[in-house]
N, C-alpha and C positions, 0 to 999 in steps of 0.2 A: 504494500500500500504506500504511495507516495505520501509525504510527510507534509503536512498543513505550512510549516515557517521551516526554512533553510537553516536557519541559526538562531538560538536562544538564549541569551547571558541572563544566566540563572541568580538572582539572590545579592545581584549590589546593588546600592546604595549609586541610585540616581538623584543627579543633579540637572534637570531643566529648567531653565530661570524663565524661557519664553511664558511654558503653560501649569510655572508656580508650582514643580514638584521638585521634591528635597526628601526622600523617604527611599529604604529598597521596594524596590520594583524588580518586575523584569520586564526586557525586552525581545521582542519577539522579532525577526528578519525576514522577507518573503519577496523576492524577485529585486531586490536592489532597494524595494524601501522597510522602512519601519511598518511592520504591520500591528504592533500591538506592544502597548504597555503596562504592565497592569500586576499586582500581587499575584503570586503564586499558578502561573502558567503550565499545565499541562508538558512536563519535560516528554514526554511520548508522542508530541505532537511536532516533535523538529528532529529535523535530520542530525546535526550535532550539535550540542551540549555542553556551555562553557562554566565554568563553577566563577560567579562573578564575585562571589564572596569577598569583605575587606578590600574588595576595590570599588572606585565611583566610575558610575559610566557618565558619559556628558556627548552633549552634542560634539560633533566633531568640531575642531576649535578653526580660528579664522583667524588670518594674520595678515592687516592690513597695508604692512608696510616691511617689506619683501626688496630685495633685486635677483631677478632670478631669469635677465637676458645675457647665459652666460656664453651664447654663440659668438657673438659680434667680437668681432677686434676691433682696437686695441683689448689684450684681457687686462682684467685688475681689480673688477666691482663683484662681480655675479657668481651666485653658488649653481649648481645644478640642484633644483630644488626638490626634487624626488627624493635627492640622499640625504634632507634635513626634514622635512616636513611632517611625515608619517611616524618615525621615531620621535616625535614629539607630540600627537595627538592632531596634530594640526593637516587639515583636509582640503581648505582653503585657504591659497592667496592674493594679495593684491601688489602685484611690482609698481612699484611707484616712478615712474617717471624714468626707466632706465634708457627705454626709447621713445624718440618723438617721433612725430611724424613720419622723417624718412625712415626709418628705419623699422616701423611697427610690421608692418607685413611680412619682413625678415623675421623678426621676436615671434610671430601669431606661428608662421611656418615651421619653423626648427625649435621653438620649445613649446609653448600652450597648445599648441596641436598634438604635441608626440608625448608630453606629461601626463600622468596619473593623477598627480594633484590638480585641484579646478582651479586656475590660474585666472586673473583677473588683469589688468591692466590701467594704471594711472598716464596718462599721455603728456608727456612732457612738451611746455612751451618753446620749450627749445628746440626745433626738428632734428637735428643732431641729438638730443640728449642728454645721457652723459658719458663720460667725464671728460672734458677737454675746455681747454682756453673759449671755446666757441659759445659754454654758458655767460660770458663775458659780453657777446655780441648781442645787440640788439635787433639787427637784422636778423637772427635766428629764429625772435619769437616773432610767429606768425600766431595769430590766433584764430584768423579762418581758415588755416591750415590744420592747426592743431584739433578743433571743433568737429573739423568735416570728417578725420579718423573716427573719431567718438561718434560721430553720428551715422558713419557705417558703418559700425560694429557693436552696436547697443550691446550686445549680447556679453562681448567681454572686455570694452573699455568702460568704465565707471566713474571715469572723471578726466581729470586737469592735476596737472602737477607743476609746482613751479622750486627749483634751488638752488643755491650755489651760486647764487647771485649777489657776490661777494665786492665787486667795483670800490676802489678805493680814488677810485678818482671822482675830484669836484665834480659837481652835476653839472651837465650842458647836455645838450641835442643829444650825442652820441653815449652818453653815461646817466639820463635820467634815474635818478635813486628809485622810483619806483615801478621803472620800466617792468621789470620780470614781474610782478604781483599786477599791477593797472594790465600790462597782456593776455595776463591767465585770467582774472578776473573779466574780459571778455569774452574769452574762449569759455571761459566755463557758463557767462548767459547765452552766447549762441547753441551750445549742444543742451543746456538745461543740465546741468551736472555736478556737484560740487567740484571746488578747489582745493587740495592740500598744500597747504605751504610750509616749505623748509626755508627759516629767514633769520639773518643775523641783521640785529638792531646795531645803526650808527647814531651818530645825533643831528642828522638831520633826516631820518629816516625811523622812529622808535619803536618797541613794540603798541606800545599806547595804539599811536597811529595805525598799526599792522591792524589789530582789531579792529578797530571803528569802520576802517576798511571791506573785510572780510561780511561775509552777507550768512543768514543762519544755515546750516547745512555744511557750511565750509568744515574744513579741516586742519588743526594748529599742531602740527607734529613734533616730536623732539619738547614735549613741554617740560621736563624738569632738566633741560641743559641748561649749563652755565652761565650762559649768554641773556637769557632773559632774569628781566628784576619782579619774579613769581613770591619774593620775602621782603618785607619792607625793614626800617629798622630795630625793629621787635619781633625778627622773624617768624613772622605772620606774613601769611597772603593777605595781597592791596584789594581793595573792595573794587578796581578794574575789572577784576579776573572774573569774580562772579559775576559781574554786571554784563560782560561777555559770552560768560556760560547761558546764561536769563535772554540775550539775544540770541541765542540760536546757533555760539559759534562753539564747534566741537574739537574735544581737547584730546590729541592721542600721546600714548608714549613713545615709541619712535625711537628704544635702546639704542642702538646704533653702538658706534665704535667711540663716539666723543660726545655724546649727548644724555647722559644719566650718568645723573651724581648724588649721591646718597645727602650731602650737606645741602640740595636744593629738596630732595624729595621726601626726606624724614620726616623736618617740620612744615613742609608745605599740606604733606597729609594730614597731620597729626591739626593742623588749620582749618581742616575741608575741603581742601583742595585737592581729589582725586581725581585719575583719568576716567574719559569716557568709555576708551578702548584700550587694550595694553596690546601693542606688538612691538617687532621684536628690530627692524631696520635689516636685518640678516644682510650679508654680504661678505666676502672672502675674509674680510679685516677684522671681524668682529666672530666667527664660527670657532675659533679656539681661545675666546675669553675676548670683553668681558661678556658678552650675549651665550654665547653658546647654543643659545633654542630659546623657542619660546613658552616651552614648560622651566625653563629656570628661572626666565624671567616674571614667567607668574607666579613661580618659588618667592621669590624677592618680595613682589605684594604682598604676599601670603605672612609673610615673617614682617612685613611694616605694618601689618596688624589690619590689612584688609580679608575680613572674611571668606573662605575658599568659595561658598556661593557668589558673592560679589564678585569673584575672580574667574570664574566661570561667566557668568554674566558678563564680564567686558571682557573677553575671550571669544563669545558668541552671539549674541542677542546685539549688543550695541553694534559689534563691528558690522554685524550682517546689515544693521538698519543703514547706517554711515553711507554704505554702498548701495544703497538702493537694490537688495536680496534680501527681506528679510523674511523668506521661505527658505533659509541658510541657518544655521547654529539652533535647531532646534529636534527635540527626538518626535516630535508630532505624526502622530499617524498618517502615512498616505505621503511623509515627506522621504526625500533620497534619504537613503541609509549610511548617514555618514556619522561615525561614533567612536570615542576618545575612551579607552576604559584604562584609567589612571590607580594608581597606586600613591597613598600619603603616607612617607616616612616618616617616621620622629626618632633623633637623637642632636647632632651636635653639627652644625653645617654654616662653610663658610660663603660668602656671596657677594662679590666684588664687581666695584662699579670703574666709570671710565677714566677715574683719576688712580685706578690699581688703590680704591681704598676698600675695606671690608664692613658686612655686616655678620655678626653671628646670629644664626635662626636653629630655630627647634624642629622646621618642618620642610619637605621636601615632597614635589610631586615627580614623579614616576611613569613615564607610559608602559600599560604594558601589554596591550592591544591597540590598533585601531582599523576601524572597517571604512572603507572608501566606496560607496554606493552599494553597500554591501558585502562587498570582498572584504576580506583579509590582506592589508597591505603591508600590516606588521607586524608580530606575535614573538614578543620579548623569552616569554619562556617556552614556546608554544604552545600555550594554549588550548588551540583549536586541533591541535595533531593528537595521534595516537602513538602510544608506546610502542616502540619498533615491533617487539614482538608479533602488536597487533597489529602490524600495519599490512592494509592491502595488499596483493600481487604487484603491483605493479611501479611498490617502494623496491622491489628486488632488479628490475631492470632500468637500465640508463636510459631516460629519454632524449633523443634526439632531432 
């Protein structure tokens, strides 16, 4: 008799922030979605049988700020993102701005086509992209250039990206201070889409301004780096920030390799001041410290004393909204089957930020499954396999 659900994670301790459950459950699998969530599930009714016990299942996690166009030459930015994503629970991502325009069709061909992971795309003002002398130019950003990508490809660009728009020269014609943000900020009303900005304040360019700027949907990446004044002199967040949050302007974290530091983010929390979304910046630079994935870095929240539901929650639910998916990060019936089954440590664990400084925590999350449209993309201990002994005919011959 054919089996009712393909896969059944028996007995943990689900975390769905979308549809308010925080209890063990189990979930039921069947043709690539979620067919069923619910106490105490008939194990005779699935084909195989996962003991989900002492671990949390969660929606498959989203990470909205990615580089992961790692074809292109010159190399130097981009990871191949298959080999980070799944070992971290993470199912979806968003590359932020790695190609622009010219070069998006190249990125769509040779990686989000040939990926497992569901790759998303931020389209950079810059048609070059990045990294080169070129984000310097103004001529590069085109913003009915940029728009017109976005708006043939709804399907997997999600926005506008503007960075690295760093000019230290006086402002004139050719070095407008807020040329890269007033470009993107077109491009982003012509395709209807938000904007993410990666921005270093000068003084005649501040953040103040940056926000007043930005319209609600947008996107403030890299929020607890160095460079923004998020503390005021009683290290307390400035009543700005909220009054920004209240307008509609969204605040992500954006790890990266020089953009979180534990002396802006401890007391900025410990204020009120939390992200909307937590990802992780991923990129060559930062894959061997201090990011490493983005289950460390929601290790990190976890130990700044944001709640692992909360952590969950702007892991999935917020990011998904951000992008305009939010039929993404949730285990809802009839949705793809994409799920994160985590494991939380406790003993004695160090967690180090972009200045190589440390925090000590008590807690650590752990992937130790995760299903990508219902597959098995990762299985730490395997899980989902059978003891050699038992295993099939056809564990004894080499497939080829």
């Amino acid at each position: 008799m054919d089996s009712q659900y393909d896969l059944l994670l028996k007995g943990g301790h689900v975390i769905d922030p979308k549809n308010q459950i925080n209890q063990r459950m189990d979930v039921a699998i069947a043709n690539g979605k979620i067919a069923r969530v619910a106490p105490d599930i008939d194990r005779s009714a699935a084909a195989v049988v996962v003991d989900a016990a002492d671990t949390y299942v969660t929606p498959g996690l989203i990470d909205i700020h990615v580089h992961a166009y790692h074809t292109r030459e010159p190399e130097g930015l981009s990871v191949v993102i298959d080999h980070h994503s799944f070992r971290s629970g993470v199912t979806t991502v968003v590359d932020t701005g790695t190609a622009g325009a010219k070069h998006f069709l190249h990125f769509k061909r040779t990686v989000i086509d040939a990926a497992k992971t569901r790759i998303f795309a931020l389209i950079n003002i810059v048609k070059s992209g990045m990294v080169g002398d070129f984000e310097q130019d103004i001529r590069e950003m085109d913003a009915e250039l940029a728009a017109s990508i976005v708006l043939a490809y709804p399907d997997i660009c999600v926005g506008i990206k503007t960075a690295h728009y760093w000019t230290e020269h006086p402002a004139d014609d050719m070095h407008p201070v807020w040329a890269a943000v007033d470009r993107s900020l077109e491009a982003a009303d012509i395709c209807h889409k938000p904007l993410m900005v990666d921005f270093w304040p000068r003084e005649d360019r501040t953040y103040q301004d940056l926000l007043k700027k930005m319209r609600p949907g947008d996107i403030h990446t890299h929020m607890y780096a160095q460079q923004f004044p998020i503390l005021d002199d009683a290290k307390k967040p400035p009543k700005f920030l909220f009054e920004a949050r209240e307008r509609g302007i969204i605040f992500d974290v954006g790890h990266g390799a020089g953009s979180f530091w534990f002396r802006q983010a401890v007391p900025a929390m410990a204020g009120g001041w939390t992200p909307d979304s937590i990802s992780t910046d991923l990129h060559i630079g930062n894959v061997n410290g201090p990011v490493f994935d983005m289950i460390t870095t929601m290790s990190k929240f976890l130990n700044m004393g944001m709640p692992l539901d909360e952590v969950i929650y702007r892991s999935t639910v917020t990011p998904a909204q951000e992008i305009g998916h939010p039929e993404l990060g949730t285990l809802s019936e009839g949705a793809e089957a994409d799920v994160a089954v985590l494991r939380l440590d406790r003993g004695q664990f160090g967690f180090w930020d972009c200045g190589r400084a440390k925090i000590m925590g008590t807690q650590k999350l752990v992937c130790q499954l995760t299903l990508r449209a219902g597959k098995v993309v990762y299985d730490l201990d395997g899980v989902t396999m059978p003891e050699w002994p038992n295993a099939p005919a056809p564990y004894w011959t080499i497939r080829r």
